[in-house]
C-alpha positions as CSV (number, residue, x, y, z in Angstrom):
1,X,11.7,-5.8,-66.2
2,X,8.9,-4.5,-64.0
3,X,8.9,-5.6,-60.0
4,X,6.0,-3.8,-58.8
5,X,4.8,-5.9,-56.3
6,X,1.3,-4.2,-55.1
7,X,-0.1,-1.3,-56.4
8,X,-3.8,-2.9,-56.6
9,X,-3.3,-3.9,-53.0
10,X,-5.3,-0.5,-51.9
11,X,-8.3,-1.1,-54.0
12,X,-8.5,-4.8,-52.4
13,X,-8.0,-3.8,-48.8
14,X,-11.5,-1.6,-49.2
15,X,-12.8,-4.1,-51.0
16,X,-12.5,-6.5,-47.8
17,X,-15.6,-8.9,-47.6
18,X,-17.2,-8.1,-44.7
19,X,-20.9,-8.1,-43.4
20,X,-20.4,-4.9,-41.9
21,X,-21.3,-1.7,-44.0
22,X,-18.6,1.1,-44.7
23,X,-17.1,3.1,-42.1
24,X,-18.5,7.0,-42.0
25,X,-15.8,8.8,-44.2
26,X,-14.7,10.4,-41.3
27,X,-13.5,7.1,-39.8
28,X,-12.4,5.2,-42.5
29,X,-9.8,8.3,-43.0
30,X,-8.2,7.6,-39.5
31,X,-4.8,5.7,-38.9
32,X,-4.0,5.2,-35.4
33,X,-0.9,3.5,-34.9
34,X,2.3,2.8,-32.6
35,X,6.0,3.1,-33.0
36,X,8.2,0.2,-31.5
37,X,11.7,0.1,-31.3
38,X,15.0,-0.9,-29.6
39,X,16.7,2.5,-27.7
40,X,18.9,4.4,-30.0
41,X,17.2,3.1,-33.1
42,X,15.7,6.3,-34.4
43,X,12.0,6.5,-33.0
44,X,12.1,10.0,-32.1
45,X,13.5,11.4,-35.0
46,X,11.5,9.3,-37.0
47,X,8.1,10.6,-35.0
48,X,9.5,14.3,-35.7
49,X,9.5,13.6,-39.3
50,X,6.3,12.2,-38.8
51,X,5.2,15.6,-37.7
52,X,7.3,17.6,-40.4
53,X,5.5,15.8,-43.2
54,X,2.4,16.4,-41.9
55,X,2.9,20.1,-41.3
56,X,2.5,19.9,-37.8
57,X,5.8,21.6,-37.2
58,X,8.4,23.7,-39.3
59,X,12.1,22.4,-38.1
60,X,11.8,19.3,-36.7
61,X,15.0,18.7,-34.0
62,X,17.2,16.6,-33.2
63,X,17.6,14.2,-30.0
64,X,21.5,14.4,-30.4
65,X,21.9,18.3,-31.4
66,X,23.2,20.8,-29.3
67,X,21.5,22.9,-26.2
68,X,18.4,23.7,-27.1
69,X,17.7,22.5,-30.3
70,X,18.1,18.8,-28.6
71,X,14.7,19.3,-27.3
72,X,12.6,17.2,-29.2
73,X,8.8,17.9,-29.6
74,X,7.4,14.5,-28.7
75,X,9.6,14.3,-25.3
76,X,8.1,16.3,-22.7
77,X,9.3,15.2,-18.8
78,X,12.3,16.6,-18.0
79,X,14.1,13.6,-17.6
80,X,13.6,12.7,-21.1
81,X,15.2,16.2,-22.2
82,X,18.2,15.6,-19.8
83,X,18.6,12.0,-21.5
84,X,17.7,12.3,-24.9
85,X,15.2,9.1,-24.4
86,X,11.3,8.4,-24.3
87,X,10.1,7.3,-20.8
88,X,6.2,8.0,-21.3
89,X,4.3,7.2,-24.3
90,X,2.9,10.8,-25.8
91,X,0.0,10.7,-28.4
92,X,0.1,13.1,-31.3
93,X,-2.6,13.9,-34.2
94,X,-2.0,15.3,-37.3
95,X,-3.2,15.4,-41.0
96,X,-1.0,13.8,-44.0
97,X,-2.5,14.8,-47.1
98,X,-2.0,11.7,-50.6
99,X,-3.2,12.4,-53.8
100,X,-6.5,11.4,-53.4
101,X,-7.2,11.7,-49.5
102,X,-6.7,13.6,-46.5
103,X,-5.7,11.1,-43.8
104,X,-6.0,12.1,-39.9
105,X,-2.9,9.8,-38.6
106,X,-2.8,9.8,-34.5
107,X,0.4,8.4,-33.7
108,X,1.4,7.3,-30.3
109,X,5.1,7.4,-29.5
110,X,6.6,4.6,-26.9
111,X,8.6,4.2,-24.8
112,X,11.8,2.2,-26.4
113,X,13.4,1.9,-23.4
114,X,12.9,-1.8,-21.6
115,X,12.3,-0.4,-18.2
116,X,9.4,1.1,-19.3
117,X,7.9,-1.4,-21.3
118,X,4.8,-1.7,-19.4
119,X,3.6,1.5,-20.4
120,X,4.3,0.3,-24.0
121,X,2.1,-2.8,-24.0
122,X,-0.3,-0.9,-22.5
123,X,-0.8,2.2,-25.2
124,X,-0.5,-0.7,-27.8
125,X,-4.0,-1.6,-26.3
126,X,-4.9,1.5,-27.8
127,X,-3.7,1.5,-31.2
128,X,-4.6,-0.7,-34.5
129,X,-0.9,-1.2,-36.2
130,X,2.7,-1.0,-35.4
131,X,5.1,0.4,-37.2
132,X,8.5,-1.4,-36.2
133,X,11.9,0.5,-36.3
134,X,15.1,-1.2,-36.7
135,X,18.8,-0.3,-37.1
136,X,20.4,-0.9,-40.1
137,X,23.5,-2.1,-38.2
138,X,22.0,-3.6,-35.3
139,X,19.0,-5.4,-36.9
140,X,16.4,-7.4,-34.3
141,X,17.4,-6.1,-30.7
142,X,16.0,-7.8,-27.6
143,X,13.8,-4.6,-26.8
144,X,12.0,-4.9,-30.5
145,X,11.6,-8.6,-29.9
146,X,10.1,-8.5,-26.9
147,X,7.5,-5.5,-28.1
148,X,6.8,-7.8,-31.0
149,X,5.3,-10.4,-29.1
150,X,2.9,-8.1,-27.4
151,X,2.2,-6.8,-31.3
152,X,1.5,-10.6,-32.0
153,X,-0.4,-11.7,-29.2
154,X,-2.8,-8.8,-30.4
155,X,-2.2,-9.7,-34.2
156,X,-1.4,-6.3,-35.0
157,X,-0.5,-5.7,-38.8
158,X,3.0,-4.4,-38.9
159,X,4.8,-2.3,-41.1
160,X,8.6,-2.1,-40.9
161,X,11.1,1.1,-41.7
162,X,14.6,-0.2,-41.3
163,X,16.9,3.0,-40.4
164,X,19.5,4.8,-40.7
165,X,21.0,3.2,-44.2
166,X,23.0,6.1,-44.6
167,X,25.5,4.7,-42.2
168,X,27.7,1.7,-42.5
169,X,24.9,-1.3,-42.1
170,X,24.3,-5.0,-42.9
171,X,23.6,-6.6,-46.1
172,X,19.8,-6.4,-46.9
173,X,19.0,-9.7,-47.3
174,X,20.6,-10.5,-44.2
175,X,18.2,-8.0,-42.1
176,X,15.4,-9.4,-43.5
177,X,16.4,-12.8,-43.0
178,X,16.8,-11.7,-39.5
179,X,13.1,-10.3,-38.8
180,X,11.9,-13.6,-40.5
181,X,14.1,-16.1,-38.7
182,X,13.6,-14.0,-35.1
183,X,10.2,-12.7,-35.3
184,X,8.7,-15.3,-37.0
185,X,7.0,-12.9,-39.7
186,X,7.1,-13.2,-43.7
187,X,8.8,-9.8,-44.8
188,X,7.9,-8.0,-48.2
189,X,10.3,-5.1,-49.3
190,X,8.1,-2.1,-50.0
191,X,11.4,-0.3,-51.1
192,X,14.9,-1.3,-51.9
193,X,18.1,0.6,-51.0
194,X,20.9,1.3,-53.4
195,X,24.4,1.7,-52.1
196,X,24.8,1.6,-48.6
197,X,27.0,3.7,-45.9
198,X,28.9,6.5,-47.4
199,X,27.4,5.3,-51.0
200,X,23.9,5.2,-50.2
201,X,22.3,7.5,-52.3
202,X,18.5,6.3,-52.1
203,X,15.7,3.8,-52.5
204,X,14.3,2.2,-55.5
205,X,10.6,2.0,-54.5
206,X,9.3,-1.1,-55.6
207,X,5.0,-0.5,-55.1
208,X,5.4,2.4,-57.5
209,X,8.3,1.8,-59.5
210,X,9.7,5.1,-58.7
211,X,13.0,5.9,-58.1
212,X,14.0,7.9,-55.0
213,X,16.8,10.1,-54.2
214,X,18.3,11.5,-51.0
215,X,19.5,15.2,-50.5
216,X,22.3,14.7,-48.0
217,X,22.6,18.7,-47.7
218,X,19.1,19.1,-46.2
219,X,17.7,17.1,-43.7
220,X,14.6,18.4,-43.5
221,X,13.8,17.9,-47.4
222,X,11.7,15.8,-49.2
223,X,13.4,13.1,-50.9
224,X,13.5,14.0,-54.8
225,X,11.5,11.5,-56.8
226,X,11.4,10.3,-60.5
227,X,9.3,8.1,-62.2
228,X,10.6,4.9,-63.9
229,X,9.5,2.9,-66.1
230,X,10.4,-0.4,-64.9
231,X,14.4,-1.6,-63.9
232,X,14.9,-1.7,-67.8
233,X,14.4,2.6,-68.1
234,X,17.4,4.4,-69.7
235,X,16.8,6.9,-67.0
236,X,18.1,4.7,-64.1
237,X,21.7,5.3,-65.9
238,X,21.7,9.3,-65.6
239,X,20.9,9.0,-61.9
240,X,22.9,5.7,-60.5
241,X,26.0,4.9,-61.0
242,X,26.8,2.0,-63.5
243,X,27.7,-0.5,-60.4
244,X,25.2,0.1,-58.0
245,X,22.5,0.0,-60.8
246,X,23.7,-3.5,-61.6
247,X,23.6,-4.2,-58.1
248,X,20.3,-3.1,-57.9
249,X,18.9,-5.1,-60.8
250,X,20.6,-8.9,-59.2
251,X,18.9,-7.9,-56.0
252,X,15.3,-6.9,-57.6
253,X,15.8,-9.9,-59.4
254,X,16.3,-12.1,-56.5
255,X,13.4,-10.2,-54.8
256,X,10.8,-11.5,-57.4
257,X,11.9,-14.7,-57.5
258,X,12.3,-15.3,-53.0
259,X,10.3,-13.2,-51.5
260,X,6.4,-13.0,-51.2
261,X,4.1,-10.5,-52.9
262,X,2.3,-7.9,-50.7
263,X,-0.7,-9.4,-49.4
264,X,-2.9,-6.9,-47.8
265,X,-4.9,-10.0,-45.8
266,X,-1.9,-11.6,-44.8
267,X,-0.7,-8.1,-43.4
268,X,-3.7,-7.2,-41.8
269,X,-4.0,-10.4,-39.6
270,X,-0.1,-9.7,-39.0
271,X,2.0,-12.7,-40.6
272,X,3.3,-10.1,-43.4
273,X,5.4,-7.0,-43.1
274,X,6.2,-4.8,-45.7
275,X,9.3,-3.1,-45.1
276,X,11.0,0.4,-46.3
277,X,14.5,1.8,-46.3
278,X,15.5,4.7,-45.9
279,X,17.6,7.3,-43.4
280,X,15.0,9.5,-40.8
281,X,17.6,12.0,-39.4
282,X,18.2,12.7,-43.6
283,X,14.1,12.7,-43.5
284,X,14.5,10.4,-46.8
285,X,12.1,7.3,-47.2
286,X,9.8,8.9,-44.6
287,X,7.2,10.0,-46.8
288,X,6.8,6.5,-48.4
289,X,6.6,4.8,-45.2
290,X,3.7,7.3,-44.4
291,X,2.2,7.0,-47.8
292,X,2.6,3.0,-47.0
293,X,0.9,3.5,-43.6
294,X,-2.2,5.3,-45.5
295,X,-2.8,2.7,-48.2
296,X,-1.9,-0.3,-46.3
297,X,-2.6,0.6,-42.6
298,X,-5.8,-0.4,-40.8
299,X,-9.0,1.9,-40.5
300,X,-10.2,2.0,-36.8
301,X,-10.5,-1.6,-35.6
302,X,-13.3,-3.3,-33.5
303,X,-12.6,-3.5,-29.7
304,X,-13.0,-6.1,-27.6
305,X,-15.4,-5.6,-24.7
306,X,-18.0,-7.0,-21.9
307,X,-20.8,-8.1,-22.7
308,X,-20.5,-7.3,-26.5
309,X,-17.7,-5.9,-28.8
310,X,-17.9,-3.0,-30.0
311,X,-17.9,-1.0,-33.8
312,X,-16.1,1.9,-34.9
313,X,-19.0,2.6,-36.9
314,X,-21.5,1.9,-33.9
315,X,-23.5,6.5,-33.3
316,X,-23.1,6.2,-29.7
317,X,-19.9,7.3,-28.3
318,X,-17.4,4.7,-25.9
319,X,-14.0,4.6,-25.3
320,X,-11.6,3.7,-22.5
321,X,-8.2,5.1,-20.5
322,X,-5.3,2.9,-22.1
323,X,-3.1,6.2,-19.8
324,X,-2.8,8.2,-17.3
325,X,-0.2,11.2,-17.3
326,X,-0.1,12.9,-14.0
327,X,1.5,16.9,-14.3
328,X,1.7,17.1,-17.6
329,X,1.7,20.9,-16.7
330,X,4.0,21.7,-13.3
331,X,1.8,24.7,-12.4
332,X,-1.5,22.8,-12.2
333,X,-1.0,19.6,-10.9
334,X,-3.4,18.3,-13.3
335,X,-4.0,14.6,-14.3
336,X,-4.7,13.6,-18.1
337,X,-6.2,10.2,-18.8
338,X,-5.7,9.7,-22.4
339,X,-9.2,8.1,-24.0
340,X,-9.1,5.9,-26.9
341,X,-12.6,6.4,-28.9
342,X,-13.8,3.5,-29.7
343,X,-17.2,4.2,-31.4
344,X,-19.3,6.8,-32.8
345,X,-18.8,10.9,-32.9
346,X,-17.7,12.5,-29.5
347,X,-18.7,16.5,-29.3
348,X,-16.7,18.8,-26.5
349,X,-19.6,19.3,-23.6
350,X,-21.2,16.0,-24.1
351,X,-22.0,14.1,-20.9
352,X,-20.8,10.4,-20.8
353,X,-20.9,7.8,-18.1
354,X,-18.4,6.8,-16.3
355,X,-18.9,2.8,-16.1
356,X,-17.0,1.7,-13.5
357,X,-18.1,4.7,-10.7
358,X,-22.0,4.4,-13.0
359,X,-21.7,8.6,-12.2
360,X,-22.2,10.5,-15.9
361,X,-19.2,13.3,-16.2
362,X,-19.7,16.4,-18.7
363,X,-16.1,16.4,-20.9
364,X,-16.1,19.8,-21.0
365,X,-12.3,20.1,-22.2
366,X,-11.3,17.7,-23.6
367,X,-7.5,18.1,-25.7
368,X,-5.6,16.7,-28.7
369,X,-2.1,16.7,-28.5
370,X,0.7,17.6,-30.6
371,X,3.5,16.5,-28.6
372,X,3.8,18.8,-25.1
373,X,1.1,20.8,-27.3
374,X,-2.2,20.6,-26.9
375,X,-5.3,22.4,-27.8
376,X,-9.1,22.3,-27.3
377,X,-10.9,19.4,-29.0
378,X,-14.2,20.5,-30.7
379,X,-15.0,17.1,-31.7
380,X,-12.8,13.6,-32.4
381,X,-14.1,10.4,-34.2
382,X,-13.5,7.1,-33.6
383,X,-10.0,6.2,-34.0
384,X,-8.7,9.4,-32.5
385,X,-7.1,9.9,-29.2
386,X,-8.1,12.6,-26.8
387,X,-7.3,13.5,-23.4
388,X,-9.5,14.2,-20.3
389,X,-8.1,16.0,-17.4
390,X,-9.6,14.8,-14.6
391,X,-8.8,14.9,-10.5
392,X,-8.2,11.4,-10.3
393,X,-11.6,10.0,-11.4
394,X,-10.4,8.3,-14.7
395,X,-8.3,5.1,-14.0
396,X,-6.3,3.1,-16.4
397,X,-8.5,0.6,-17.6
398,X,-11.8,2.7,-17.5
399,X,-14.6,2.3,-19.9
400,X,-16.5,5.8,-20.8
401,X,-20.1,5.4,-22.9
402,X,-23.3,7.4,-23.8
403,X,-25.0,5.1,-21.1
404,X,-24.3,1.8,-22.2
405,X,-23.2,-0.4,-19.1
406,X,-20.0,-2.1,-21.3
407,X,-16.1,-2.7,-20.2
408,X,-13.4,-2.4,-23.0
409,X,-11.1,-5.9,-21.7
410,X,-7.5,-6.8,-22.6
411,X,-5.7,-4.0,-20.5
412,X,-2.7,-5.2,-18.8
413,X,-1.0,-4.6,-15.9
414,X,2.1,-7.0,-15.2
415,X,3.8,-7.6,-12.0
416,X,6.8,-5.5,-10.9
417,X,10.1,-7.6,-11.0
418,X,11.8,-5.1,-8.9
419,X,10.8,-4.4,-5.1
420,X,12.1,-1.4,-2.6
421,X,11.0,0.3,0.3
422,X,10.3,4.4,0.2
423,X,10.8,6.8,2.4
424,X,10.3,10.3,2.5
425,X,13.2,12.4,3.3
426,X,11.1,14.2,5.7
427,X,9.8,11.8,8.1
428,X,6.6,14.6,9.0
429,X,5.9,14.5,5.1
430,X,4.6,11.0,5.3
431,X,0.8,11.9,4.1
432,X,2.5,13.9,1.2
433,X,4.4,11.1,0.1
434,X,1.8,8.8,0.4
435,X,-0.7,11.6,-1.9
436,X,2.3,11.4,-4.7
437,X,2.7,7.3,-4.8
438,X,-1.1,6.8,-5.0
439,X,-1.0,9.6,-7.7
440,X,1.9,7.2,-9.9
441,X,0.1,3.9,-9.3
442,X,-3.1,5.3,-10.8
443,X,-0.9,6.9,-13.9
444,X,0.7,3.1,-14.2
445,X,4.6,4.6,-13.3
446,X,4.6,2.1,-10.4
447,X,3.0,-0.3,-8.3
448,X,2.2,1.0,-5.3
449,X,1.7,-2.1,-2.4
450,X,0.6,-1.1,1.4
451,X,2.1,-4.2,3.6
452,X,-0.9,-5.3,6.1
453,X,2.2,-5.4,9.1
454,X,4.3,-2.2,9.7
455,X,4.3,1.5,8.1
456,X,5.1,2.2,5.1
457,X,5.1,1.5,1.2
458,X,6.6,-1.2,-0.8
459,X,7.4,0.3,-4.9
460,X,7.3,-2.0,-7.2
461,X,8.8,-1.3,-11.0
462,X,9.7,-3.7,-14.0
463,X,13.5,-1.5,-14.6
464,X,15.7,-0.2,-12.1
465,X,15.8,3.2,-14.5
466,X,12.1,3.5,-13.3
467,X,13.2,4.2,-9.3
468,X,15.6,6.9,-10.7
469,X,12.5,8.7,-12.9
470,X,10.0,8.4,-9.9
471,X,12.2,9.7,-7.4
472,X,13.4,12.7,-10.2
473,X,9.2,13.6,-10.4
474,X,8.4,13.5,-6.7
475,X,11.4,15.9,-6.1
476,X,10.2,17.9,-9.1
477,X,6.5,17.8,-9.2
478,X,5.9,17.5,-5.0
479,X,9.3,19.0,-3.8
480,X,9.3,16.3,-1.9
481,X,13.1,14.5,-1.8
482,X,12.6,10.6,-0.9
483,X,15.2,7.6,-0.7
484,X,14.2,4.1,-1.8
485,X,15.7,1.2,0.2
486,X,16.6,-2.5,-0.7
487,X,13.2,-4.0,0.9
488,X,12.7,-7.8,2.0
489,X,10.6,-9.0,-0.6
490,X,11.7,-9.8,-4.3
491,X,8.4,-10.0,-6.4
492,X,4.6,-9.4,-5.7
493,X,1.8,-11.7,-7.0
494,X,-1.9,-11.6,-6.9
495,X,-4.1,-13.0,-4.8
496,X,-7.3,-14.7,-6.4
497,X,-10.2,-17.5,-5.5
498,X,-12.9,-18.2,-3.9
499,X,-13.9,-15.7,-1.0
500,X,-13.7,-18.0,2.0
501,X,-10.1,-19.8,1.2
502,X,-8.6,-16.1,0.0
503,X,-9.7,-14.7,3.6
504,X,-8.0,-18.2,5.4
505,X,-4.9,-17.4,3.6
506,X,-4.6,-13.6,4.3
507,X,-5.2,-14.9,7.8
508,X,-2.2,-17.9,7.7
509,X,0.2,-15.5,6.0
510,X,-0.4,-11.8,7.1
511,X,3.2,-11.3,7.2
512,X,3.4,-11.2,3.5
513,X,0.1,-9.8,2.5
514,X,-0.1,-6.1,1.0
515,X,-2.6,-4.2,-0.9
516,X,-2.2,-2.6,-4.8
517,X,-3.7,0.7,-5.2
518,X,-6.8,-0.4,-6.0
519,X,-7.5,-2.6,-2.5
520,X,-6.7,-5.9,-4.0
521,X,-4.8,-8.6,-2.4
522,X,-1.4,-8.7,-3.0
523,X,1.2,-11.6,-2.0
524,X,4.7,-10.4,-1.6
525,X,7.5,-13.2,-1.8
526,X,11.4,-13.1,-0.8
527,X,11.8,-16.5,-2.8
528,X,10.2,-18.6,-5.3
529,X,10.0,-21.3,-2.5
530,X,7.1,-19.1,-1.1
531,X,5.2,-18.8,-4.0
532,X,5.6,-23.0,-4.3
533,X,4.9,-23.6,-1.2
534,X,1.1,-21.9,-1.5
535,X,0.6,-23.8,-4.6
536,X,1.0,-26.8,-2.3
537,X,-0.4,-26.1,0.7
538,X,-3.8,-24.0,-0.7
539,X,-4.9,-25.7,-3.6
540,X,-8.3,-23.4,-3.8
541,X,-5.8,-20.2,-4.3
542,X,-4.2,-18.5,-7.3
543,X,-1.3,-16.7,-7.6
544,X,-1.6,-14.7,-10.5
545,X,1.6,-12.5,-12.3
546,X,-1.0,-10.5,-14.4
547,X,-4.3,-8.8,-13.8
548,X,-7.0,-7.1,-16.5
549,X,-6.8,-3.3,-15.4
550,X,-10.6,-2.9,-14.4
551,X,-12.6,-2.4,-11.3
């Protein structure tokens, strides 16, 4: 009895119909991809595996172990060492080498942490698939919900790795009954765990009907793996035990018969997700997920743009800043704006204009990151993620060409739901305070609003963790201790419509007017009864809870 369910998948995914000729080789080998997740549900330690199996790095350690082994490579701000959690999405590029191909996978690590979410729908801007994370004992947490319906409003294809198997966790079918009933996604088991807590011992993988056993003695060892033929092999019998085998073959058999077939279409326009068991901290089932993100991930995407989309394949070089990361390096206050390519093959020197400013920058050093890492980037492709530091000139949102006058579009940024008041604990270090707030609101950390009455700034954040991180960096990376204050207002909205009414309603309402970082207008409300009450009484005005991040 054979369940393979989609080994002639790869062959059909490259054999897309499509107008469009081939990708360059050097594209077509790219994955770039996100990992979402509730807190505490193994990203981290699933990215450091990530980076084991590709050879990036020798020991990979973990969140949870002691002193200084608990610093983990993809967490660099202190704050994220101190807590053991992710508060800033990092970008990381390494090779994973198959049988038959050497894949460059750039892998951008976000933020599971609600409070910080925004960052996270922003960097999935920049990224063509999703690989989901969920707890074997917890299954669909709010957090992964909510990060899935970014995924799905940008049809992202998602692949599942459902972790930590080696503890005590829920029956199978019940988990995926769970992402199907919550998430509203057709689920396809790419592997198949046998035993489970104490008794888990491995996976039976189903796309290459190999069997796959866990070493619980070394965690950073690839998982042993035999070839079966088929559930029916003699040589399942030497290697699992006479219950759990049996087990196994009711719940392969049940497989076939409920659950759908991969379908590399279906998964691509994201209504399918394959899933994989396994245990990250033991490093087992790791490898297949990566070898499942190689032969069934997306090659670079097209991006949406103004006044045309744009091709991977396209010779001329564009991409945009889905990031800005302000002292990633203490000692010189630099700022990195992390540059999705989009098209074509970028060279280190090469000059390329800046849209929004129409000013054409050399990108003299340009970097690739490996975690905190990073080195020099000779040349990138698009699909890969590089990083520009820059004084301030590149803004979230920015478009960067080879002359082209074109805007990459569908860059968020969302309206804080949290307001305070800031004030410097030095009243004479005003102008410093103000340098570090503007520097945060460009990066994204914070909204940054400058009332039109009074002195004085008004932070605005989606999680009250956020306040705590912010006040941590100014201390650290200004020495500049500040205090934030319970402040009158509640939410912010923005101001749109036609010219004339917009200026006869800042006039009517300067009280509550501010302005974002960027100089636009900004309505600040204490009660929803505001916000209703402009509806009503200025019909030619729009109060918006979004805007696109562009100039």
């Amino acid at each position: 009895m054979r369940v393979s369910m989609g080994m002639d998948i790869c062959q059909s995914m490259l054999d897309t119909p499509s107008n469009r000729p081939a990708l360059p080789a050097e594209i077509a080998r790219r994955r770039t991809f996100a990992i979402i997740s509730h807190p505490d549900a193994g990203k981290t330690t699933l990215t450091e595996k990530f980076l084991l199996f590709g050879g990036a790095i020798q020991m990979a350690g973990q969140v949870r172990a002691k002193g200084e082994a608990r610093r983990t490579r993809s967490d660099f701000m202190a704050m994220e060492k101190d807590r053991g959690i992710s508060v800033s999405a990092s970008a990381m590029s390494f090779d994973f080498m198959t049988k038959d191909t050497n894949f460059r996978f750039n892998l951008v690590d976000t933020p599971g942490h609600s409070d910080f979410s925004e960052d996270t729908y922003r960097t999935l801007t920049a990224v063509d698939a999703a690989v989901m994370v969920i707890d074997g004992a917890k299954g669909v947490e709010s957090q992964t919900q909510k990060l899935f319906e970014v995924c799905r409003m940008r049809d992202l294809p998602i692949l599942t790795f459902c972790n930590k198997m080696d503890r005590e966790s829920r029956d199978v079918f019940e988990i995926i009954d769970e992402i199907q009933q919550n998430l509203a996604i057709d689920v396809t088991p790419a592997s198949w765990p046998i035993g489970v807590g104490r008794d888990f011992i491995g996976c039976y993988d189903i796309l290459r009907d190999r069997l796959e056993l866990m070493d619980r003695a070394d965690r950073n060892k690839v998982s042993e793996s035999i070839a079966i033929e088929g559930l029916d092999d003699p040589k399942l019998a030497e290697h699992v035990p006479a219950d759990l085998l049996e087990k196994l073959r009711e719940d392969l058999e049940m497989v076939r018969e409920l659950m759908p077939p991969l379908d590399a279409e279906l998964m691509a326009e994201g209504s399918l997700t394959p899933i994989w068991f396994g245990s990250a901290i033991n490093s087992f089932g790791v490898k297949e997920l990566m070898n499942g993100i190689a032969t069934y991930g997306p090659e670079p995407q097209i991006q949406k743009a103004e006044p045309r989309e744009i091709l991977p394949e396209e010779p001329k070089v564009s991409g945009f800043v889905f990031k800005v990361q302000a002292n990633m390096d203490p000692k010189h206050r630099d700022r990195v704006a992390f540059v999705r390519l989009a098209s074509g093959h970028f060279t280190r020197g090469m000059k390329l204009t800046h849209v929004r400013s129409k000013k054409s920058m050399a990108v003299t050093n340009p970097v690739m990151f490996l975690a905190a890492d990073r080195e020099l980037a000779e040349e990138a492709w698009a699909g890969d993620i590089i990083g520009i530091p820059n004084h301030g000139q590149l803004r979230i949102g920015d478009t960067l060409t080879e002359g082209e006058a074109i805007r990459v579009t569908g860059i968020p940024s969302f309206a804080p739901e949290l307001l305070q008041g800031v004030r410097a604990g030095d009243p004479m270090k005003s102008k410093h305070l103000e340098k570090a707030l503007m520097q945060f609101a460009e990066e994204g950390a914070a909204k940054v609003f400058k009332p039109s009455i009074g002195s004085g700034f008004v932070v605005g954040v989606v999680g009250q963790l956020q306040f705590e991180v912010l006040a941590s960096r100014i201390e650290l990376e200004y020495g500049l201790p500040v205090r934030f204050e319970q402040s009158q207002f509640t939410s912010a909205r923005w101001v749109n419509g036609d010219r004339q009414a917009v200026d006869k309603f800042i006039e009517a309402n300067k009280q509550h007017i501010a302005h974002d970082h960027d100089g636009d207008v900004v309505y600040l409300t204490r009660l929803q009864w505001d916000i209703d009450r402009v509806d009503r009484d200025y019909p030619d005005v729009r109060l918006t809870a979004t805007k696109e991040m562009m100039v």
